[in-house]
ChimeraX commands (.cxc) that place a marker at each C-alpha (Angstrom):
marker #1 position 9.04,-67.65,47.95 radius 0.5
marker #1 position 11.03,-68.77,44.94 radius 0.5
marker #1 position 8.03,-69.57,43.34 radius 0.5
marker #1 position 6.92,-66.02,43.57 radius 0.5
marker #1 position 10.45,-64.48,42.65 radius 0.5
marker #1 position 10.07,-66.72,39.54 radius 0.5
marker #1 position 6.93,-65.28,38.80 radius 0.5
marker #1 position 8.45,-61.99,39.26 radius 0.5
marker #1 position 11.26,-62.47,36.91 radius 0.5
marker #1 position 9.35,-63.73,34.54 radius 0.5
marker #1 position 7.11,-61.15,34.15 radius 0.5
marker #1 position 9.68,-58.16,34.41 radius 0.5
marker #1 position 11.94,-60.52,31.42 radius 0.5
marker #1 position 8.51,-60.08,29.22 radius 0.5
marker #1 position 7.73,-56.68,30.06 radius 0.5
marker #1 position 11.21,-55.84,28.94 radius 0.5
marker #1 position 11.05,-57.61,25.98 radius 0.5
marker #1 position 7.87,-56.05,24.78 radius 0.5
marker #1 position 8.80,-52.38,25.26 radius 0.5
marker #1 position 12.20,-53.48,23.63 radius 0.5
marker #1 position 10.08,-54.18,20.17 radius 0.5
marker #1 position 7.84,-50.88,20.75 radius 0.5
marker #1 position 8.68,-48.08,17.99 radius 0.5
marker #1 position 9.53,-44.91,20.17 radius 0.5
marker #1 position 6.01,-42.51,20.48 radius 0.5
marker #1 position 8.40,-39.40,21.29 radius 0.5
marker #1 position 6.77,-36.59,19.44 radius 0.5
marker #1 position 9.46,-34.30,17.69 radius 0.5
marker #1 position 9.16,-30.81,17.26 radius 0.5
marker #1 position 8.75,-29.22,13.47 radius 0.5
marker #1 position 12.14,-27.52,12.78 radius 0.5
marker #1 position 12.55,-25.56,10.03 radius 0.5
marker #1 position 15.24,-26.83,7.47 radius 0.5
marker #1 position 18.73,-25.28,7.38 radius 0.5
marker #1 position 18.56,-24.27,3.91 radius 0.5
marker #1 position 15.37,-22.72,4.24 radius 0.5
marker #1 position 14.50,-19.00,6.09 radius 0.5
marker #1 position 10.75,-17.44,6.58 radius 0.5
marker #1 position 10.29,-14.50,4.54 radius 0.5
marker #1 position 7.66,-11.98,5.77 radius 0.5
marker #1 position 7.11,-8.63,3.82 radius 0.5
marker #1 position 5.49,-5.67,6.39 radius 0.5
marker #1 position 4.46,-2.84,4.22 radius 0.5
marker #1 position 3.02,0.71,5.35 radius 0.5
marker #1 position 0.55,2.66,3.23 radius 0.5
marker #1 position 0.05,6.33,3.35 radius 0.5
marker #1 position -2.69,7.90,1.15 radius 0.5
marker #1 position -4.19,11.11,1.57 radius 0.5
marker #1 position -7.10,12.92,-0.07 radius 0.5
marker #1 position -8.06,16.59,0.06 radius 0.5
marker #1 position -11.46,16.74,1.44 radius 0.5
marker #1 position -11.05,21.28,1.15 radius 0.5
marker #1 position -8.95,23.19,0.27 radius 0.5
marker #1 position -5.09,23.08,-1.57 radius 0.5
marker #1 position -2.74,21.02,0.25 radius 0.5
marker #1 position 1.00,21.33,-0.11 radius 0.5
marker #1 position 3.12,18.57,-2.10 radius 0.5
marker #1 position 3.38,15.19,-0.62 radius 0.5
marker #1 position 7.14,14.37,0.42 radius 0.5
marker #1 position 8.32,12.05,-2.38 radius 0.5
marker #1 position 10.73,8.82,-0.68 radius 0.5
marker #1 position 13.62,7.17,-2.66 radius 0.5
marker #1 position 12.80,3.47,-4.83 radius 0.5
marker #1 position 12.81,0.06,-3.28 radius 0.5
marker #1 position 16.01,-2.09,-2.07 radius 0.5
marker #1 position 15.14,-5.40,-3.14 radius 0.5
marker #1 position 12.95,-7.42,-5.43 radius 0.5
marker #1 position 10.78,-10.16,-4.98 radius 0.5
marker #1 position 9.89,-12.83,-7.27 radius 0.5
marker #1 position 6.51,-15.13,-5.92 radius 0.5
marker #1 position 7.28,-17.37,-9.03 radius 0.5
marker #1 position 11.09,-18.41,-8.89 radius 0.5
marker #1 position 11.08,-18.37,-4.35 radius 0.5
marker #1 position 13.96,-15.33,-5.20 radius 0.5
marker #1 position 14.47,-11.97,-3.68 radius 0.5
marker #1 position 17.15,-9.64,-5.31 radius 0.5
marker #1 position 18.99,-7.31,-2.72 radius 0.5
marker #1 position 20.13,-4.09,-4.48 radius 0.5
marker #1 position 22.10,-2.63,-1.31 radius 0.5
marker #1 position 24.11,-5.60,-0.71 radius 0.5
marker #1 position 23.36,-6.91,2.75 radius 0.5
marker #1 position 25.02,-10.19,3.44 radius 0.5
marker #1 position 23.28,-11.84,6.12 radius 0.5
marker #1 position 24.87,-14.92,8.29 radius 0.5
marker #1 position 23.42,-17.64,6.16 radius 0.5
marker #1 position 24.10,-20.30,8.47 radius 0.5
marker #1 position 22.06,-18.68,11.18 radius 0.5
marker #1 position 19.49,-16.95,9.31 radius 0.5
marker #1 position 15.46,-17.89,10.18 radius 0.5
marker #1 position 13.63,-14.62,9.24 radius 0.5
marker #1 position 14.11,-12.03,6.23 radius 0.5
marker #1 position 12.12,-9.61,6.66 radius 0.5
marker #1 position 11.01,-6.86,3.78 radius 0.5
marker #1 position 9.52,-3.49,5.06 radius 0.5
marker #1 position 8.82,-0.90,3.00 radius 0.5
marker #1 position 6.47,2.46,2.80 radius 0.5
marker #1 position 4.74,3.54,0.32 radius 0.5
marker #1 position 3.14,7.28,-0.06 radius 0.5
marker #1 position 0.36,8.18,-2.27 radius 0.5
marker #1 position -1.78,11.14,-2.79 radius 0.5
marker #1 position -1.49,14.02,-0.57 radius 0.5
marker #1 position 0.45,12.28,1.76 radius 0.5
marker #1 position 3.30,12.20,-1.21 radius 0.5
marker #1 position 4.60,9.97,-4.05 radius 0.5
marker #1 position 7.05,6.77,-4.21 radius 0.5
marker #1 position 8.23,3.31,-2.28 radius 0.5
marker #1 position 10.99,2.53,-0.47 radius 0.5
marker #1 position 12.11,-0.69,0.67 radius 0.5
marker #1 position 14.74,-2.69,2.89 radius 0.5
marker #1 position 15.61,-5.91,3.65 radius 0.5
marker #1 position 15.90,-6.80,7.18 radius 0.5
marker #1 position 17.50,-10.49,8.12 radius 0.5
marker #1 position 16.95,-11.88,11.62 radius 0.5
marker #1 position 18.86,-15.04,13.69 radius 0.5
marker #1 position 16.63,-14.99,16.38 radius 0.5
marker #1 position 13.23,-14.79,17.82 radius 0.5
marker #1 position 11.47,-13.57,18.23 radius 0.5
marker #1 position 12.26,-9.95,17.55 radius 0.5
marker #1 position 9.95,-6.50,17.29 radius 0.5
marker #1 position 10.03,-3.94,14.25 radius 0.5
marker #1 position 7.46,-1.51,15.19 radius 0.5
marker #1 position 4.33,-2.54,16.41 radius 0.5
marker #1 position 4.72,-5.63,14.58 radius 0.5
marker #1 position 6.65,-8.81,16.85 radius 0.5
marker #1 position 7.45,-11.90,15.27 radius 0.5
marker #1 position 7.22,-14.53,17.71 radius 0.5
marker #1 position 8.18,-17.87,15.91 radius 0.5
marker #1 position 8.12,-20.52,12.98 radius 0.5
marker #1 position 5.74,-23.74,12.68 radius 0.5
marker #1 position 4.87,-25.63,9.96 radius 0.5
marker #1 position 1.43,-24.16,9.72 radius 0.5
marker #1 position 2.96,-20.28,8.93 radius 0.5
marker #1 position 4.60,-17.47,11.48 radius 0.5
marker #1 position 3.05,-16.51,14.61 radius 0.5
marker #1 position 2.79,-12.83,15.01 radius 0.5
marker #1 position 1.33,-9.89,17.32 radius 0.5
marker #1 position 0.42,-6.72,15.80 radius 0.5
marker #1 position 0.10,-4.25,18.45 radius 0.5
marker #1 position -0.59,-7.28,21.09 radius 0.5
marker #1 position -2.73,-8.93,18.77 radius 0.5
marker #1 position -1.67,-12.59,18.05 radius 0.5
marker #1 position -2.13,-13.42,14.59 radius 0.5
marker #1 position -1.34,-16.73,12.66 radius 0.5
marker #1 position 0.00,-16.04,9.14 radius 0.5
marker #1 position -0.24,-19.21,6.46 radius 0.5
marker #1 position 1.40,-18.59,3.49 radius 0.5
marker #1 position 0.06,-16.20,0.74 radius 0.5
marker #1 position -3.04,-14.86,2.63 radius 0.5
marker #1 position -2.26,-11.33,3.56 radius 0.5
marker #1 position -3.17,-9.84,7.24 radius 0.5
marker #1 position -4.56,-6.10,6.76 radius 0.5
marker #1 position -5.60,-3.55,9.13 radius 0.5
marker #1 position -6.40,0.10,7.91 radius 0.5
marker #1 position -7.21,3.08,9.54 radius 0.5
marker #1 position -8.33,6.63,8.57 radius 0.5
marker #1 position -8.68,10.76,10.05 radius 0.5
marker #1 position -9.23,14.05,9.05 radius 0.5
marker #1 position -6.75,16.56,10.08 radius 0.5
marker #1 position -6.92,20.44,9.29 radius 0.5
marker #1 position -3.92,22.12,8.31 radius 0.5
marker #1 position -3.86,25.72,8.03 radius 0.5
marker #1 position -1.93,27.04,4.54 radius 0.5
marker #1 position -1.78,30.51,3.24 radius 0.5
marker #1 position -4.43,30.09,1.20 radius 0.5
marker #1 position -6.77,28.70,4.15 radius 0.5
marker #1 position -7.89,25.65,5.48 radius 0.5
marker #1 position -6.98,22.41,4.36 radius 0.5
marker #1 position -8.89,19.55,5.62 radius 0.5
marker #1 position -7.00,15.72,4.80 radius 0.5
marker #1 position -8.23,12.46,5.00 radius 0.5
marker #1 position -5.12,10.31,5.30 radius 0.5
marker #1 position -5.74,6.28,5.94 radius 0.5
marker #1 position -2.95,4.15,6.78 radius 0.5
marker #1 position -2.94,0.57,5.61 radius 0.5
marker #1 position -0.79,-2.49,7.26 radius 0.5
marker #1 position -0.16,-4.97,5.36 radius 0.5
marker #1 position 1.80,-8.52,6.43 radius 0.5
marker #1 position 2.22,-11.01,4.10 radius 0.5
marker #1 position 3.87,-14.73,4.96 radius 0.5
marker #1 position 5.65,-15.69,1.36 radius 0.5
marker #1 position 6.39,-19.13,2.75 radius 0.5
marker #1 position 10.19,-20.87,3.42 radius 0.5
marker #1 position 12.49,-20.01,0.79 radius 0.5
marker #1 position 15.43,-21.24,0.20 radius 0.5
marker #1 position 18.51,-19.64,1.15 radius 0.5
marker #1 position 20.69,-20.65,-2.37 radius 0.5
marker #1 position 17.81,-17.83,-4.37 radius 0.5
marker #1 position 18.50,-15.30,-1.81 radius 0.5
marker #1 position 20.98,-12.94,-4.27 radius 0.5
marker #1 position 22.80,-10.07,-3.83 radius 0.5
marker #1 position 23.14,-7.40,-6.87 radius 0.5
marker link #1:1,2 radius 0.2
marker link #1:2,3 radius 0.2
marker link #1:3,4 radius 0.2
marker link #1:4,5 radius 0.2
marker link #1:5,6 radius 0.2
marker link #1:6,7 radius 0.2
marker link #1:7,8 radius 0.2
marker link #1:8,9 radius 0.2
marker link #1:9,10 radius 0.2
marker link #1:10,11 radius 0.2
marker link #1:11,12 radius 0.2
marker link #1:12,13 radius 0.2
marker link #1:13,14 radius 0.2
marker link #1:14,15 radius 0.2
marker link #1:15,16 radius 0.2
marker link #1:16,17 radius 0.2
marker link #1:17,18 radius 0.2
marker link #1:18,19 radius 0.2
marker link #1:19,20 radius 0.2
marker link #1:20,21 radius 0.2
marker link #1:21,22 radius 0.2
marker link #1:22,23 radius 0.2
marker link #1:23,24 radius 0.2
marker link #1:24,25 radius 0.2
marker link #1:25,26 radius 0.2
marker link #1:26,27 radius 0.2
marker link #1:27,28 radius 0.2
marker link #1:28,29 radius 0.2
marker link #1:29,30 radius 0.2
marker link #1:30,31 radius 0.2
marker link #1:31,32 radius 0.2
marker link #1:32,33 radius 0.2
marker link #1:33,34 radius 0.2
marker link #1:34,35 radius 0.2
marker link #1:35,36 radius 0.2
marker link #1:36,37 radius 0.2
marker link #1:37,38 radius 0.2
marker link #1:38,39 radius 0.2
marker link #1:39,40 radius 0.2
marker link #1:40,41 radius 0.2
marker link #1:41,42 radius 0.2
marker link #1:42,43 radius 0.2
marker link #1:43,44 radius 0.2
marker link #1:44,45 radius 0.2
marker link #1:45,46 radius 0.2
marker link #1:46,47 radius 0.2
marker link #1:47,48 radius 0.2
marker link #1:48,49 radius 0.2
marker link #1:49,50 radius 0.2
marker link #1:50,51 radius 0.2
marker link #1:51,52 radius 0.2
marker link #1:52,53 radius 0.2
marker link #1:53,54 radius 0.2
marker link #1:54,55 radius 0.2
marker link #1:55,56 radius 0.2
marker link #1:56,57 radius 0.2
marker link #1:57,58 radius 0.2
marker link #1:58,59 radius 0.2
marker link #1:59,60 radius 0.2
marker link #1:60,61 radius 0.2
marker link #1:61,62 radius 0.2
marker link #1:62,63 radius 0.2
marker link #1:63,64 radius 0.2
marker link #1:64,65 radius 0.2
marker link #1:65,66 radius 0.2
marker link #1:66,67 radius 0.2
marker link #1:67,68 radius 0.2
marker link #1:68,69 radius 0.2
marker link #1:69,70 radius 0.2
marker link #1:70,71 radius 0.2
marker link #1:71,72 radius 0.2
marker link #1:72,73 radius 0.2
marker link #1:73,74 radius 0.2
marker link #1:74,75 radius 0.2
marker link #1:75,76 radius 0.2
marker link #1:76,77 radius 0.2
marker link #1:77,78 radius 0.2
marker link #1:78,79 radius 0.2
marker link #1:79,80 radius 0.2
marker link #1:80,81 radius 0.2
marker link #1:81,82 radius 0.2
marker link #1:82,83 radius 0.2
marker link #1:83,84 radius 0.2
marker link #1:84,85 radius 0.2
marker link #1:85,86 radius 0.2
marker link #1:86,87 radius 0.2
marker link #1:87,88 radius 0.2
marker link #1:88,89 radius 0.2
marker link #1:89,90 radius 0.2
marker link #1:90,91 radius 0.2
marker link #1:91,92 radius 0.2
marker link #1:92,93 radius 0.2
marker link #1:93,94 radius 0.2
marker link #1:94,95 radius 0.2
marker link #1:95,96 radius 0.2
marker link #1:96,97 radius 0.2
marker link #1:97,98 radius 0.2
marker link #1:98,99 radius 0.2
marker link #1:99,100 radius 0.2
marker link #1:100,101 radius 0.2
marker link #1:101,102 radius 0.2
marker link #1:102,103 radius 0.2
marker link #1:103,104 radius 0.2
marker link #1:104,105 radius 0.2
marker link #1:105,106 radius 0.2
marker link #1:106,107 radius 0.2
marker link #1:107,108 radius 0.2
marker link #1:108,109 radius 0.2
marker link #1:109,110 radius 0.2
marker link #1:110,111 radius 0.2
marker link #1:111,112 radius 0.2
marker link #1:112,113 radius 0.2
marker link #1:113,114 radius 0.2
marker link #1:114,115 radius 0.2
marker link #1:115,116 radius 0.2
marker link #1:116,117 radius 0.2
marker link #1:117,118 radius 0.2
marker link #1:118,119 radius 0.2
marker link #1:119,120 radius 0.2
marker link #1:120,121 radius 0.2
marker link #1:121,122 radius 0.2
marker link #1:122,123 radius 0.2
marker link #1:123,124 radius 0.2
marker link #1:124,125 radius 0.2
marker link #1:125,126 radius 0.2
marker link #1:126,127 radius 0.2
marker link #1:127,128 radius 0.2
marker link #1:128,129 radius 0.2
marker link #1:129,130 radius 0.2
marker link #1:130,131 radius 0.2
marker link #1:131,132 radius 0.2
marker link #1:132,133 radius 0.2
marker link #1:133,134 radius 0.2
marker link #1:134,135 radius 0.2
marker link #1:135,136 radius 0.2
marker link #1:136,137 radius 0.2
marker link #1:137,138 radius 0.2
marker link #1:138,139 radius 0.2
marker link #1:139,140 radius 0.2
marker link #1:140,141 radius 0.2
marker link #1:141,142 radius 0.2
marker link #1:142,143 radius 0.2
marker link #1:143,144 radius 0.2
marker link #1:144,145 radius 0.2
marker link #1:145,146 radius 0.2
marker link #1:146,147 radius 0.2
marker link #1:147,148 radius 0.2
marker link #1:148,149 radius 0.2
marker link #1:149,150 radius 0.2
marker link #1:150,151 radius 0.2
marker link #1:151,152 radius 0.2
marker link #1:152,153 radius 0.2
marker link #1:153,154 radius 0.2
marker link #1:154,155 radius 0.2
marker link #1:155,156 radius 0.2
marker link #1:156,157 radius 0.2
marker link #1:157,158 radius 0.2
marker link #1:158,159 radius 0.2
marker link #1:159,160 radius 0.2
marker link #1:160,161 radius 0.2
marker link #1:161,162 radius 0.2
marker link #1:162,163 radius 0.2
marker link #1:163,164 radius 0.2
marker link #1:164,165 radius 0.2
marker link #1:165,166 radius 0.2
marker link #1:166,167 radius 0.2
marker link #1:167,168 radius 0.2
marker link #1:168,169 radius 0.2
marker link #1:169,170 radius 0.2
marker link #1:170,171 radius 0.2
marker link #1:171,172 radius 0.2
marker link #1:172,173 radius 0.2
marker link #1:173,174 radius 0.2
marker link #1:174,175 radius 0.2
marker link #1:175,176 radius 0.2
marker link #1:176,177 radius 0.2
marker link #1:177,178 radius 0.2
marker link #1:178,179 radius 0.2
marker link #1:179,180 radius 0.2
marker link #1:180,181 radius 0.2
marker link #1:181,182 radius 0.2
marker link #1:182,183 radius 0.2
marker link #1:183,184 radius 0.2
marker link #1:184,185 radius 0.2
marker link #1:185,186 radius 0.2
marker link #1:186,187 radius 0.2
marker link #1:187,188 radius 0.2
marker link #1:188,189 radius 0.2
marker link #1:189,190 radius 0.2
marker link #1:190,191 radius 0.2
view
């Protein structure tokens, strides 16, 4: 019997001692770093072309709110939005643009998020990995790496009757989603 216990000890004593000297195999989530927020742009496209007929003016929509710069990893607010630095993950810029018959300009705001994931129309940002953003567009789940943008475009004819008679429109509607990768929070600036 104390032969056995002996044999006992001894083994437990080297088992111990050899997962003492292993390195740890815990895998550790990717976190993104403080300084650093995911910045997203979600732009909307309206362009419409008379197919018969004179259509009315276009609606015309006031200038962007921000600026972008690919090359220095800054964007410019114009409005001054001061976003909780400490907290903020997600900037997001969503803008419209109008062309055509469906009217003339781009506007533009910057919209900073703490959390996700979070919905702004039928897009949903659902989180942050190392590989890019994971998104659904209109329950679609979409991956978005850095610099390639996601697109989806649509078009229909409507008839609109004018004094004049019938106008018939084609108006297509572009989505467009583009990841700009992790900037860092010291180049966001306020104007």
């Amino acid at each position: 019997m104390k032969k056995i216990s002996a044999v006992l000890l001894t083994l437990t004593m080297g088992l111990m001692l050899m997962n003492g000297c292993k390195t740890s195999s815990r895998i550790v989530a990717w976190q993104m770093p403080d300084d650093e927020y995911a910045f997203i742009e979600y732009y909307q496209t309206n362009e419409g072309k008379a197919l018969q007929g004179e259509p009315f003016p276009g609606r015309r929509i006031d200038g962007p709110t921000y600026a972008f710069s690919p090359e220095m990893g800054e964007v410019s607010s114009f409005t001054g939005i001061t976003p909780n630095m400490d907290s903020l993950r997600v900037l997001l810029g969503k803008g419209l643009i109008l062309r055509g018959t469906e009217g003339g300009g781009m506007h533009s705001r910057l919209l900073p998020y703490n959390n996700l994931p979070f919905a702004e129309g039928m897009l949903e940002v659902r989180s942050i990995c190392s590989d890019g953003v994971r998104v659904q567009w209109d329950g679609q789940p979409i991956l978005l790496k850095v610099g390639e943008p996601w697109i989806n475009t649509s078009s229909e004819t409507d008839t609109i009757p004018s004094p004049n008679g019938v106008v018939i429109i084609e108006n297509t509607t572009t989505y467009t989603i583009v990841f700009h990768g992790f900037l860092k929070k010291e180049k966001l600036l306020y104007n």
